[in-house]
Each structure stands twice: as structure tokens, then as C-alpha cells.
MIDOSE-1310 file (N, C-alpha, C; in nm, 2 decimals, decimal comma, always signed):
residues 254
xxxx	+1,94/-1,30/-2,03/+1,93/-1,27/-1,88/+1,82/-1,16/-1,86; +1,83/-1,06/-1,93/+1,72/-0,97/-1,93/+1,58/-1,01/-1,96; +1,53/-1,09/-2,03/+1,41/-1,11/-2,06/+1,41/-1,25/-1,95; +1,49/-1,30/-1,92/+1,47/-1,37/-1,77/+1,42/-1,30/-1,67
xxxx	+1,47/-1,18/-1,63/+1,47/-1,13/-1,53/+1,32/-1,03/-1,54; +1,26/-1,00/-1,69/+1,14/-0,94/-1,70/+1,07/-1,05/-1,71; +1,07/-1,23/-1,74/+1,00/-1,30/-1,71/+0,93/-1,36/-1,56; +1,02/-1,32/-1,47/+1,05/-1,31/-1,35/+0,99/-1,23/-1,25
xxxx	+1,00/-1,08/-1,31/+0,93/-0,99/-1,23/+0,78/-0,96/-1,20; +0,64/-1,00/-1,24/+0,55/-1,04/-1,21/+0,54/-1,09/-1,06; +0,59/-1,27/-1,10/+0,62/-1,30/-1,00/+0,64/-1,27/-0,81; +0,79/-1,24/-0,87/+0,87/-1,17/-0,75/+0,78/-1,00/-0,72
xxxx	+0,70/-0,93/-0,80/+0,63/-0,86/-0,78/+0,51/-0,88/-0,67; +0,46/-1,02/-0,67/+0,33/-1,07/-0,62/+0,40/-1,07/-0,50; +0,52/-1,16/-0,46/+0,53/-1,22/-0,37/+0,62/-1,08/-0,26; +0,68/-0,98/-0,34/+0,69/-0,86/-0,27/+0,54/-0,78/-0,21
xxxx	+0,45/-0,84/-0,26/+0,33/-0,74/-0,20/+0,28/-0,83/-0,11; +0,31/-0,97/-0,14/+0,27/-1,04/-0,02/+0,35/-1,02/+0,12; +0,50/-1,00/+0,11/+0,57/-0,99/+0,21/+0,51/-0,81/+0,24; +0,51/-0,76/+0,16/+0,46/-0,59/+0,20/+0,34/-0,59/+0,34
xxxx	+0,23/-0,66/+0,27/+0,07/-0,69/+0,37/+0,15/-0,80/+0,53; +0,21/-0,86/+0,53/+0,30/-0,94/+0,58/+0,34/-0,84/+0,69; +0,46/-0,70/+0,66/+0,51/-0,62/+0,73/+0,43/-0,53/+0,79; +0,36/-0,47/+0,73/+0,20/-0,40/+0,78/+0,16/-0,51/+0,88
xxxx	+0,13/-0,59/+0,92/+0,07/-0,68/+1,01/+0,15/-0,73/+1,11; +0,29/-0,73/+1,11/+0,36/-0,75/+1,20/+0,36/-0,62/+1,29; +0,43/-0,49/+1,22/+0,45/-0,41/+1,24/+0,36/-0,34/+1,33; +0,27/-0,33/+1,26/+0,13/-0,33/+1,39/+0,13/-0,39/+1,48
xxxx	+0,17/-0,50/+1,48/+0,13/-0,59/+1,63/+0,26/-0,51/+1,73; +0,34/-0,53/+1,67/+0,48/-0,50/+1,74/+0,45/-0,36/+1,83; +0,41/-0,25/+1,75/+0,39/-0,15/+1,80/+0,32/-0,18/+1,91; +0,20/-0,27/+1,91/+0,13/-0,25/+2,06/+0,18/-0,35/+2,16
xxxx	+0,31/-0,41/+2,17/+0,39/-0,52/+2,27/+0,51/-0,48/+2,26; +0,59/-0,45/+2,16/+0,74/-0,43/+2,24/+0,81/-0,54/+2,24; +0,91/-0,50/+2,25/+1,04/-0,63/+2,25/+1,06/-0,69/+2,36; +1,01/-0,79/+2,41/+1,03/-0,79/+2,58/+1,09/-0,95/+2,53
xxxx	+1,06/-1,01/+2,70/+1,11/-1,19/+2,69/+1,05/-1,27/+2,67; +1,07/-1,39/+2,64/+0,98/-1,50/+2,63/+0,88/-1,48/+2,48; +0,75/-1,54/+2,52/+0,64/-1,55/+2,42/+0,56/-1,39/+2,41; +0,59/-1,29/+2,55/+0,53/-1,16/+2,54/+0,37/-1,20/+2,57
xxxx	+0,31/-1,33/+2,61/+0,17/-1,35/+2,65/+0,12/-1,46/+2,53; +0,14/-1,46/+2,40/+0,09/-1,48/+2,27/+0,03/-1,62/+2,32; -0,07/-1,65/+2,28/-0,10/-1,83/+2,31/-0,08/-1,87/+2,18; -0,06/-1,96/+2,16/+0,05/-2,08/+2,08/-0,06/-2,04/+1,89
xxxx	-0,16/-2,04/+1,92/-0,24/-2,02/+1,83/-0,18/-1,88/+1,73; -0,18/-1,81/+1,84/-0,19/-1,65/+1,79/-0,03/-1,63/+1,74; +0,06/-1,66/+1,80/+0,19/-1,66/+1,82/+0,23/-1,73/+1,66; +0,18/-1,83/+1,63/+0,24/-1,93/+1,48/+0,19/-1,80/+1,42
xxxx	+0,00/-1,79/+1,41/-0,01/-1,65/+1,28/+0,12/-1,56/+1,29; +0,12/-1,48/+1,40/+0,22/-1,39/+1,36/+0,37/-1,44/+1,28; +0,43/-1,56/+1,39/+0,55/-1,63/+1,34/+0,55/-1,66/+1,17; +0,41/-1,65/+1,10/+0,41/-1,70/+0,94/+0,45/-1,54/+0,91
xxxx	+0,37/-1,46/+0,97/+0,36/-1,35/+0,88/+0,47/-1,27/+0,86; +0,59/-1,32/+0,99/+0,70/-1,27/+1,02/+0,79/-1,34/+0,93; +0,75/-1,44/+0,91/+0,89/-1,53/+0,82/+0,80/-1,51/+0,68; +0,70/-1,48/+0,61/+0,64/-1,42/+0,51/+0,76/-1,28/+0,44
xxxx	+0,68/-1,16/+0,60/+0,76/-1,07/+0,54/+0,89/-1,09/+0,54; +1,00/-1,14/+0,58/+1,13/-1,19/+0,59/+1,20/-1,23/+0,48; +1,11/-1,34/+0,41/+1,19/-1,42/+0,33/+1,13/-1,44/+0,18; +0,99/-1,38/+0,18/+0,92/-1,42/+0,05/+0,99/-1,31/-0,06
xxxx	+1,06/-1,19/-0,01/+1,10/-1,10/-0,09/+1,27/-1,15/-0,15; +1,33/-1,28/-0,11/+1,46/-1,29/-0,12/+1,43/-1,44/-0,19; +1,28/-1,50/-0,17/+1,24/-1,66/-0,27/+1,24/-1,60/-0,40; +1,18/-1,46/-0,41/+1,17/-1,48/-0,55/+1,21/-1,52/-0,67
xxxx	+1,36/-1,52/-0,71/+1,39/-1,53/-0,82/+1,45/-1,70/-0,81; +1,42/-1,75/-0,70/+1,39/-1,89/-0,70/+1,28/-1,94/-0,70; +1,16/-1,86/-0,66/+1,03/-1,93/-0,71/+1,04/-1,90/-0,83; +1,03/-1,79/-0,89/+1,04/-1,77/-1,03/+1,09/-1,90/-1,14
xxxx	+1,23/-1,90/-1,13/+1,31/-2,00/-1,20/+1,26/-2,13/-1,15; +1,21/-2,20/-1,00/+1,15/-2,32/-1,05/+0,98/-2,33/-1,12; +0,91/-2,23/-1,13/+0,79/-2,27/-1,16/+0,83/-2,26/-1,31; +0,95/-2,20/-1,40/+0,97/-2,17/-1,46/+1,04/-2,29/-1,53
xxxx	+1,05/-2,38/-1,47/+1,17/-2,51/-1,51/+1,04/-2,61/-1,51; +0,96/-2,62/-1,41/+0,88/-2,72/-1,41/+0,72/-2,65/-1,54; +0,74/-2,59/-1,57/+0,56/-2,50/-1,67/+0,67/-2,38/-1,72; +0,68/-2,45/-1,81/+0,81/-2,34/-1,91/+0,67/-2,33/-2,04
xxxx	+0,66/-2,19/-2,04/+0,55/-2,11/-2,07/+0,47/-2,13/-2,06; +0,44/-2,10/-1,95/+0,29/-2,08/-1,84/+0,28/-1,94/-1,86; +0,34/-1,80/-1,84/+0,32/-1,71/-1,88/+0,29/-1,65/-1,71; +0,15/-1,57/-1,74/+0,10/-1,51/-1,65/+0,02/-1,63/-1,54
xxxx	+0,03/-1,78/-1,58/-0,07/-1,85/-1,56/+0,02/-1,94/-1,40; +0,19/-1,86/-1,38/+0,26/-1,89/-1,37/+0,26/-1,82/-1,23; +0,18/-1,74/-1,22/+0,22/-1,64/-1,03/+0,12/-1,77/-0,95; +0,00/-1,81/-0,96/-0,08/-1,86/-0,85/+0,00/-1,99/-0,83
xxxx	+0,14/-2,08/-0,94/+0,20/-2,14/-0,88/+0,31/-2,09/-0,80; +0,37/-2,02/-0,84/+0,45/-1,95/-0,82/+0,41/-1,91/-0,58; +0,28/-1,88/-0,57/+0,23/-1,85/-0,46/+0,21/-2,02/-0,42; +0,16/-2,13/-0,44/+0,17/-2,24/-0,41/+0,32/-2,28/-0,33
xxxx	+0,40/-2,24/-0,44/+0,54/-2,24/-0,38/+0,60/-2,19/-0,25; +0,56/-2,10/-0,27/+0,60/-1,95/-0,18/+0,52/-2,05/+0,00; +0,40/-2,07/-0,05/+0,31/-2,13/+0,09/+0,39/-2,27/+0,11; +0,44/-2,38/+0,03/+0,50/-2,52/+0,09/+0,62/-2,41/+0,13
xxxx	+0,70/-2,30/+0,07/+0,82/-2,33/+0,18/+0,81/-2,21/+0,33; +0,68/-2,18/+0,31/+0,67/-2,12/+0,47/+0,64/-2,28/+0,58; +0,61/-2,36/+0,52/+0,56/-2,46/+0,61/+0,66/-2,53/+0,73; +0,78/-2,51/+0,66/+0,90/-2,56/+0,75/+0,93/-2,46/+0,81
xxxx	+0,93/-2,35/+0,76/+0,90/-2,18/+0,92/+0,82/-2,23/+1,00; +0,68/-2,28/+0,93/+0,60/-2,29/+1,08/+0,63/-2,39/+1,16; +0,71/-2,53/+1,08/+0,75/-2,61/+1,24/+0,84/-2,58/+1,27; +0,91/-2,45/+1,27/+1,06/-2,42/+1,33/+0,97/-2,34/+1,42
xxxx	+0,87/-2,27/+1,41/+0,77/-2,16/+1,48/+0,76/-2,25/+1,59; +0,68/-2,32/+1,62/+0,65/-2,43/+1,69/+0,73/-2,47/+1,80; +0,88/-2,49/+1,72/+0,96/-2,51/+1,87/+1,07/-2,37/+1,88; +1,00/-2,30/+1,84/+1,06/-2,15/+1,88/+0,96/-2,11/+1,99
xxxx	+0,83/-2,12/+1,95/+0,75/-2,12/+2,08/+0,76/-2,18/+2,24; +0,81/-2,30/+2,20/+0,83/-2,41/+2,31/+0,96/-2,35/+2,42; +1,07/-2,28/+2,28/+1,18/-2,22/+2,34/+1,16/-2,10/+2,42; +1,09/-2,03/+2,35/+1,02/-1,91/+2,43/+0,99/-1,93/+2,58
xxxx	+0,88/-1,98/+2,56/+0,81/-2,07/+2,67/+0,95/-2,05/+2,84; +1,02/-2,17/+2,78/+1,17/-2,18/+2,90/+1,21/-2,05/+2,89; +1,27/-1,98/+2,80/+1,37/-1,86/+2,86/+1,28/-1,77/+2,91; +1,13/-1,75/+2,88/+1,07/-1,66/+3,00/+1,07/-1,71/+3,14
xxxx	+1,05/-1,84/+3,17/+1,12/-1,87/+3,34/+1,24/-1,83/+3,29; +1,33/-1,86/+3,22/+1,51/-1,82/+3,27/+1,52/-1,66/+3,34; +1,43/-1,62/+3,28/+1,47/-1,46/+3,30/+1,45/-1,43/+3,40; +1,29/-1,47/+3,46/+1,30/-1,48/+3,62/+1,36/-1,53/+3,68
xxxx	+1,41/-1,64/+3,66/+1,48/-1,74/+3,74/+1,63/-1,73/+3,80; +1,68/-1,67/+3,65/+1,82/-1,64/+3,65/+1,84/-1,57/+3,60; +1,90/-1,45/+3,61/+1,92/-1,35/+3,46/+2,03/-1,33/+3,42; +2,11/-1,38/+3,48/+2,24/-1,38/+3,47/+2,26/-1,50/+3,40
xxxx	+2,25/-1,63/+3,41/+2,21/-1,69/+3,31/+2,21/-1,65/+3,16; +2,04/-1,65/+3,17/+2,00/-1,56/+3,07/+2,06/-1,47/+2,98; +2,13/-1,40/+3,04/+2,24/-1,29/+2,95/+2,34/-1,40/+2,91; +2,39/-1,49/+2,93/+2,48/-1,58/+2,89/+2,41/-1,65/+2,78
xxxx	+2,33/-1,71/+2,82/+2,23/-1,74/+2,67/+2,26/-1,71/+2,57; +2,23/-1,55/+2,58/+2,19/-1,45/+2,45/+2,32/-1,44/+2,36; +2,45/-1,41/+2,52/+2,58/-1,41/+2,43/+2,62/-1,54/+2,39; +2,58/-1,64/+2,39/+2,57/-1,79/+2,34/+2,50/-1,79/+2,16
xxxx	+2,37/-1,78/+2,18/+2,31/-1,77/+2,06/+2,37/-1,69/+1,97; +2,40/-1,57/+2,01/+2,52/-1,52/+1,90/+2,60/-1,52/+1,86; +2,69/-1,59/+1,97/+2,81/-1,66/+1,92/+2,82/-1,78/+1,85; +2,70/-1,85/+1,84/+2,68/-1,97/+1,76/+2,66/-1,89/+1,64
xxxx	+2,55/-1,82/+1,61/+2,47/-1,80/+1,50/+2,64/-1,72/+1,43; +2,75/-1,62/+1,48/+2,85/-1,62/+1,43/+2,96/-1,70/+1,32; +2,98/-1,82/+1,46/+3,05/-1,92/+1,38/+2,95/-1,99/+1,27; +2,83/-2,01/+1,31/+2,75/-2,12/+1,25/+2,78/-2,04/+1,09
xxxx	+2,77/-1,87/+1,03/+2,79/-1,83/+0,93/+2,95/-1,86/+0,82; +2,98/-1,92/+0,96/+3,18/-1,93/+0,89/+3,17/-2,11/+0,84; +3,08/-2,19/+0,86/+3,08/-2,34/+0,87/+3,05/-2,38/+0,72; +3,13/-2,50/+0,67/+3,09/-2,55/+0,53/+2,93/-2,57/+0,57
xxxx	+2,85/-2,62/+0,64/+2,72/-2,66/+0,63/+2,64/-2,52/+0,59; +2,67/-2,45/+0,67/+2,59/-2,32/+0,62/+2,62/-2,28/+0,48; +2,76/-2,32/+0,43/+2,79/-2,24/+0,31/+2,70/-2,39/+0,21; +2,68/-2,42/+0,27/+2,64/-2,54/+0,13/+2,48/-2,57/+0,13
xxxx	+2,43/-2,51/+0,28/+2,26/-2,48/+0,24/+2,27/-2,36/+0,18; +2,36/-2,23/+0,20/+2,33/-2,12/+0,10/+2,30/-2,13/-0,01; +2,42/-2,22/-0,05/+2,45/-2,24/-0,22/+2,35/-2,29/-0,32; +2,22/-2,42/-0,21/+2,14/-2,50/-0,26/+2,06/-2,42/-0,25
xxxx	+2,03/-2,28/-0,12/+1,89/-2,23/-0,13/+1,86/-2,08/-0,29; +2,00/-2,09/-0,31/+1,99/-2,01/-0,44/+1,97/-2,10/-0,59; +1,91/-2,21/-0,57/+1,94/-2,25/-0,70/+1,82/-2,36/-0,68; +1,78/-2,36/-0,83/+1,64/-2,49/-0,84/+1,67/-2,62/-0,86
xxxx	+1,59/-2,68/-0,76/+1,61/-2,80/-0,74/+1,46/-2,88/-0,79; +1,44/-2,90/-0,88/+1,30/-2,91/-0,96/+1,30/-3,08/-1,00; +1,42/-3,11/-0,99/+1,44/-3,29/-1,05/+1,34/-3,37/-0,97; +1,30/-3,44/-1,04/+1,16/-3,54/-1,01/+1,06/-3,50/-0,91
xxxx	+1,02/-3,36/-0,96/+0,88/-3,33/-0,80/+0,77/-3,35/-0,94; +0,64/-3,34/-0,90/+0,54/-3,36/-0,96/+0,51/-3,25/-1,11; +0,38/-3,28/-1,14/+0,35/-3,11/-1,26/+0,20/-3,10/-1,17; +0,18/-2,93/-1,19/+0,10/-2,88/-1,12/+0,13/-2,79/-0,97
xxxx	+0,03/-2,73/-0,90/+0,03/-2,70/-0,81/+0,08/-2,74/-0,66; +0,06/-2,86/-0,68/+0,11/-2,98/-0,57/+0,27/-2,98/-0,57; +0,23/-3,01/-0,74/+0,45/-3,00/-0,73/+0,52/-2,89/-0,70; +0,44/-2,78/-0,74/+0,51/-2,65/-0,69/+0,53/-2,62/-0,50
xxxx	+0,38/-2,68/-0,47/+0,38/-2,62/-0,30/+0,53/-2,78/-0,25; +0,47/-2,89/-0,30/+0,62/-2,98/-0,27/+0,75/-2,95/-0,29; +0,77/-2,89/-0,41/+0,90/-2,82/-0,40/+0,95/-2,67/-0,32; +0,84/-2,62/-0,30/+0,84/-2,48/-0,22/+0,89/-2,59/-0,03
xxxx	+0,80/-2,66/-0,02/+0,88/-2,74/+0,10/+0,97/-2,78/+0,10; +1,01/-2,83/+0,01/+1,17/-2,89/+0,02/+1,31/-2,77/+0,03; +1,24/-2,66/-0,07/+1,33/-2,58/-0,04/+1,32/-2,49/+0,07; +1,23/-2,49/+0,11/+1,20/-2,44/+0,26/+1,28/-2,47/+0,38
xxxx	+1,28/-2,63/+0,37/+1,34/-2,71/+0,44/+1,52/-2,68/+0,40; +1,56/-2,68/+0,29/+1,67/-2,62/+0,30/+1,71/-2,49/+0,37; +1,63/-2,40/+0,36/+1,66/-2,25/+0,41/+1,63/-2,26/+0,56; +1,55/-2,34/+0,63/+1,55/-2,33/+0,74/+1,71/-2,39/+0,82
xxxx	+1,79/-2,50/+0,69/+1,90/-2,53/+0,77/+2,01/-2,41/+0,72; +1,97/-2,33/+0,63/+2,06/-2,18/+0,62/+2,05/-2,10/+0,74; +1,93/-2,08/+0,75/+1,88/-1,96/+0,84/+1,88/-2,00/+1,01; +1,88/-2,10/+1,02/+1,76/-2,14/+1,17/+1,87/-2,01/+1,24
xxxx	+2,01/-2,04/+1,25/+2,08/-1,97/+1,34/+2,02/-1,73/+1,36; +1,98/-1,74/+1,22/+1,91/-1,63/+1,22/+1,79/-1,61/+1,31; +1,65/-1,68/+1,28/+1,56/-1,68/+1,31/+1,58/-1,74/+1,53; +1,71/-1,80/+1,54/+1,74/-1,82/+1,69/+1,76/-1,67/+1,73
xxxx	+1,80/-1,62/+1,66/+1,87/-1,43/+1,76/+1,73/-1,39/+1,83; +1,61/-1,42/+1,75/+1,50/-1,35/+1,78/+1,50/-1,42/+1,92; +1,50/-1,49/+1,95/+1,50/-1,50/+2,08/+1,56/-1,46/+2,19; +1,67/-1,41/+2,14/+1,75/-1,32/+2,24/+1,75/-1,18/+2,23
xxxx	+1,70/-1,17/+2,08/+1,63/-0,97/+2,12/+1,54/-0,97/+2,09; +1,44/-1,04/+2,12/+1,30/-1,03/+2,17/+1,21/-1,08/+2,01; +1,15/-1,20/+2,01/+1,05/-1,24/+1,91/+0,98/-1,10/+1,83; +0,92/-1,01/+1,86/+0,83/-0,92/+1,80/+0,95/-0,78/+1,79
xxxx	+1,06/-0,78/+1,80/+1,12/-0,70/+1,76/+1,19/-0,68/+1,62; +1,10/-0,54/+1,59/+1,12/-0,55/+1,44/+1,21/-0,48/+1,36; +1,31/-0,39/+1,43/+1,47/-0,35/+1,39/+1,54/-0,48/+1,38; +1,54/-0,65/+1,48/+1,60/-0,72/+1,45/+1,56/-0,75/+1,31
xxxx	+1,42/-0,75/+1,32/+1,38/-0,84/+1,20/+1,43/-0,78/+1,07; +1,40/-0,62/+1,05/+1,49/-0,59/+0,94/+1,59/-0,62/+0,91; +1,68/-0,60/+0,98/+1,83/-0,61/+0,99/+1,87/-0,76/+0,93; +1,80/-0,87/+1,02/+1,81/-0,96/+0,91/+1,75/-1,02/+0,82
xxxx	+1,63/-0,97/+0,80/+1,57/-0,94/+0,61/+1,67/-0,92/+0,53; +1,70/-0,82/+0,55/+1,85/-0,76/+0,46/+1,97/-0,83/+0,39; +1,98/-0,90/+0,56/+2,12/-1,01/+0,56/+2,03/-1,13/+0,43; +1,93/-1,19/+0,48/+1,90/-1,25/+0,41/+1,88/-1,26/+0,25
xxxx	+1,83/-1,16/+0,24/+1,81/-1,09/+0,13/+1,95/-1,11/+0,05; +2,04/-1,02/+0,10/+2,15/-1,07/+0,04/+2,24/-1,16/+0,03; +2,20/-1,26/+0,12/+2,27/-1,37/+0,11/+2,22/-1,48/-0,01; +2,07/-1,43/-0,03/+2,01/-1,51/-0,10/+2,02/-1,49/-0,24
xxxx	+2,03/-1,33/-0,30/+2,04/-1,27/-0,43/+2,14/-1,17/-0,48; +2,23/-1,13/-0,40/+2,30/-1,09/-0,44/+2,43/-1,16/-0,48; +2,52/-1,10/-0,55/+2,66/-1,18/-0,59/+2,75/-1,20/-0,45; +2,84/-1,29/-0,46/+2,96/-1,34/-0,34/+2,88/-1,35/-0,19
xxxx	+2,80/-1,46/-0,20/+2,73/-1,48/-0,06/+2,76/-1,54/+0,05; +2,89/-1,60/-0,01/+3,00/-1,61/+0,08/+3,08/-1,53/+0,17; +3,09/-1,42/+0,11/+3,15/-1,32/+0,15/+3,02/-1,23/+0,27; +2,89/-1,19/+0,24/+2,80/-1,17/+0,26/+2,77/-1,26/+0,43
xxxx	+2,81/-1,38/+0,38/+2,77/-1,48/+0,53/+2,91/-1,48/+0,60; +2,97/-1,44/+0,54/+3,11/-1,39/+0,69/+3,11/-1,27/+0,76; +3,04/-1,14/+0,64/+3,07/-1,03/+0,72/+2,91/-1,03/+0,83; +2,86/-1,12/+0,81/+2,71/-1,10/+0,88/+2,77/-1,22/+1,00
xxxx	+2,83/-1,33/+0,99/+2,91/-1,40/+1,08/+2,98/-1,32/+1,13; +3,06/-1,23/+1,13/+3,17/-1,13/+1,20/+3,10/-1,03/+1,27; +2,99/-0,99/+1,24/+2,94/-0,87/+1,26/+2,83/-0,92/+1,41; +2,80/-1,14/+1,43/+2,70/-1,14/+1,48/+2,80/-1,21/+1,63
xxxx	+2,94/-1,19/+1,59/+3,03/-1,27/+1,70/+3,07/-1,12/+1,80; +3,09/-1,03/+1,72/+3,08/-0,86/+1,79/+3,02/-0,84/+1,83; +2,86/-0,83/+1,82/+2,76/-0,82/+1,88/+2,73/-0,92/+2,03; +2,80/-1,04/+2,00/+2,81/-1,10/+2,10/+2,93/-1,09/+2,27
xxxx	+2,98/-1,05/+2,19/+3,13/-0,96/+2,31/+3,04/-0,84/+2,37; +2,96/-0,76/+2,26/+2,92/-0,64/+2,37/+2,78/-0,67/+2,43; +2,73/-0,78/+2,39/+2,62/-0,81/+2,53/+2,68/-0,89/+2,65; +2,78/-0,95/+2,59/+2,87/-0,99/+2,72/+2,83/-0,86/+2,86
xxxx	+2,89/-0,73/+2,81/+2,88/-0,64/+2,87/+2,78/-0,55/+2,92; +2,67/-0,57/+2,85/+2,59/-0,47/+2,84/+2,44/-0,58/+2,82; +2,38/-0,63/+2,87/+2,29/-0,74/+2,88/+2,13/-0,66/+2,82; +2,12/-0,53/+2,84/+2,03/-0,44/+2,72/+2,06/-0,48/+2,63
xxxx	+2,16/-0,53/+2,53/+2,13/-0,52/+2,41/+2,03/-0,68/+2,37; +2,02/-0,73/+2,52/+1,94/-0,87/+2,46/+1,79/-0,82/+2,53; +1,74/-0,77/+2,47/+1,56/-0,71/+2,56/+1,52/-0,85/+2,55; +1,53/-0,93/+2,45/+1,44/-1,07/+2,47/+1,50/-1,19/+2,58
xxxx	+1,61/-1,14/+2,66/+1,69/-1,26/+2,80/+1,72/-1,14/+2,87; +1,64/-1,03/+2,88/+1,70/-0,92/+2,97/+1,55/-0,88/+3,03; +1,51/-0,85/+3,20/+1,38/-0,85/+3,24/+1,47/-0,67/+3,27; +1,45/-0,59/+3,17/+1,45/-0,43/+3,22/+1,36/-0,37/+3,34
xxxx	+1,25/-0,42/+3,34/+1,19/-0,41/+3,49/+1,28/-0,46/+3,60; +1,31/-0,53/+3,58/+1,45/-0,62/+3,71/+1,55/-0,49/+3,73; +1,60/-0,49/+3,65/+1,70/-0,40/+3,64/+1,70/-0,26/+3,67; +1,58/-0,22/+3,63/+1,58/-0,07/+3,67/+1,56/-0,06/+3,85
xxxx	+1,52/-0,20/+3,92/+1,49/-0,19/+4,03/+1,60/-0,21/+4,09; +1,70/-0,32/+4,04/+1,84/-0,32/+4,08/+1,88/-0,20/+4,10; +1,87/-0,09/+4,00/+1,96/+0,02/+3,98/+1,91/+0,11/+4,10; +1,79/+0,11/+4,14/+1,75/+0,20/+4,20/+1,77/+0,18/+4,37
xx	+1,82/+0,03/+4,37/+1,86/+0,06/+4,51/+2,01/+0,06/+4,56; +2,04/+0,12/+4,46/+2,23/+0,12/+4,45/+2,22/+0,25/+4,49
């Protein structure tokens, strides 16, 4: 296990520096927009870059020791020759981020009319999305994309780079049916907000590499159905279905 895990770290090394430049570039943006509703202005172009760079920094730091072990199953000693597949990987499975990007944009799109439209609504939304994204962590389907997105699935994909970025898709495509319910909250506390985003890096993170991730995806289920009871109440805690300009104007003529 040990010289596993030093054959490994290279790797998961690269792809931490990639998620690192990833955070720097979010992080930045964020600072000059804020967590507000909808798309925040972004046109569809600009909005996917960030959306990769965001599911980069997110999730390339919790692939690793599954990129690792498949490039390692499919080019069993490759050596050092083993990270630029390894990064092939890492790029097929942002690809299914980006068409989840795509109709997260579209989603965007509608709940910035909701918020004008309705906001009361809108706060129901928010406590909706997290009441799903709750249960959805208690559900055999979630527990059994978990289970596949920790483990290599390398049987009959190609040799080479091709095979690597094809299997980085496929398992992409698994994680996005682990995750989607994660990557949905952003929409209800705001796309460029990057306390959410930590917060569920983390979850992720350990859902993906640490031991009992079962246990891990209930207390992050339990923790995302509470959060949902107190926006019931308190519709600030959704800045991305909450127009705070509205509100402060509400308040001021009480």
C-alpha cells in the first residue's frame, strides 16, 4: 500500500496544482462579482470557462487516487511517463462538468427572471434544491454512484491517451450522477460563491477518499436537509434565489 500510494503521488501532485491555478482563478473572479442570482451577467462563453475551472478546482484534488490507479491498471509501469496520461484523464472527466455547465447556465438563465418575478417563489426553490440534494445523499442511487466513482473501471477502454481521456469520461459521467445534486445548491447560493464552493470540495473530497463514505454522504445529507428548514426562514441564506436589493427596499419602508 505504501509504495502504492508513493507511486501515486506524483500524479495526484500534478493534478493538486492543477486544481491549485484552478482556485486562484476562480477566486479572483469571485472577488470582483459576488454571490448574487442567476448567471451574475457572464455570457455563455465566459460562464462554461469559469464553470470548468470551478469543477477543476473542486474535484481534480479528490480524482486523484482514481486517476492514479486507472492509468496505473491500463500502463502498469509507465513510471513518470504516467502523469501527461494521467492529465488526459483528469480533461475527459471534466467533460461531463461541462455539459452539466451548459444546462446549469440555461437554469441560471430562468431563476434570474424568478427572482424578479417572484421571490417568494424563488425562496421556495432554494428550500427545494436542498431538500432534494438532502434526501438525494440518503438514496441507494447516490450510494452506488459513490461506490463506482471510487474505484477503476478500466475493462475494455483503449491503450494510450485516448483511452485514458475515454475513461476519464466515463468516470466523469459517473460522478456527475454522484454529485449533480451538489453542483445544483450553487444555484441557490449563488454560482460564483466560493465558501459554498469550499464547503463542498471538502464534502467531496471526502466522500470520494476518505474511509465510510457512506456515513460521510448522510451526515452531508442531514446537514443539507437543516440547512434547508432555516432558509425556509431566513431567505438570505439563498443570495443566489434572494434579490437583497429587493429586500433592503422592502425593509425600508416598514
Amino acid at each position: 500500500m505504501a509504495s502504492a500510494g508513493r507511486a501515486a503521488f506524483p500524479l495526484w501532485a500534478t493534478l493538486a496544482l492543477i486544481a491549485a491555478g484552478s482556485w486562484a482563478l476562480t477566486v479572483s473572479q469571485a472577488g470582483t462579482m459576488g454571490a448574487g442570482p442567476g448567471t451574475m451577467g457572464m455570457a455563455f462563453l465566459f460562464f462554461m470557462g469559469m464553470w470548468v475551472a470551478m469543477m477543476a478546482a473542486m474535484m481534480l484534488p479528490a480524482i486523484g487516487p482514481l486517476a492514479a490507479t486507472e492509468t496505473a491498471v491500463a500502463h502498469p509501469g509507465a513510471g513518470g511517463f504516467r502523469i501527461p496520461r494521467g492529465i488526459a484523464f483528469a480533461a475527459g472527466f471534466l467533460i461531463p462538468w461541462a455539459a452539466y455547465g451548459a444546462l446549469a447556465f440555461l437554469a441560471l438563465l430562468g431563476t434570474e427572471r424568478l427572482v424578479e418575478a417572484s421571490p417568494d417563489t424563488a425562496k421556495w426553490l432554494g428550500v427545494g434544491i436542498f431538500a432534494v440534494a438532502g434526501l438525494y445523499q440518503l438514496l441507494p442511487w447516490k450510494l452506488r454512484a459513490l461506490l463506482h466513482c471510487r474505484m477503476p473501471m478500466s475493462r475494455g477502454r483503449r491503450d494510450g491517451r485516448m483511452g485514458d481521456l475515454e475513461a476519464g469520461v466515463r468516470d466523469g459521467a459517473v460522478c456527475v450522477g454522484c454529485c449533480w445534486a451538489f453542483m445544483a445548491i450553487l444555484i441557490a447560493v449563488g454560482v460564483m460563491n466560493v465558501f459554498a464552493m469550499v464547503g463542498l470540495a471538502v464534502v467531496i473530497f471526502a466522500e470520494k477518499v476518505l474511509p465510510r463514505p457512506r456515513l460521510i454522504a448522510a451526515l452531508a445529507g442531514a446537514a443539507f436537509l437543516v440547512f434547508a428548514a432555516l432558509a425556509a426562514v431566513n431567505p438570505s441564506l439563498l443570495p443566489g434565489l434572494h434579490d437583497a436589493g429587493m429586500t433592503m427596499q422592502q425593509m425600508g419602508g416598514m
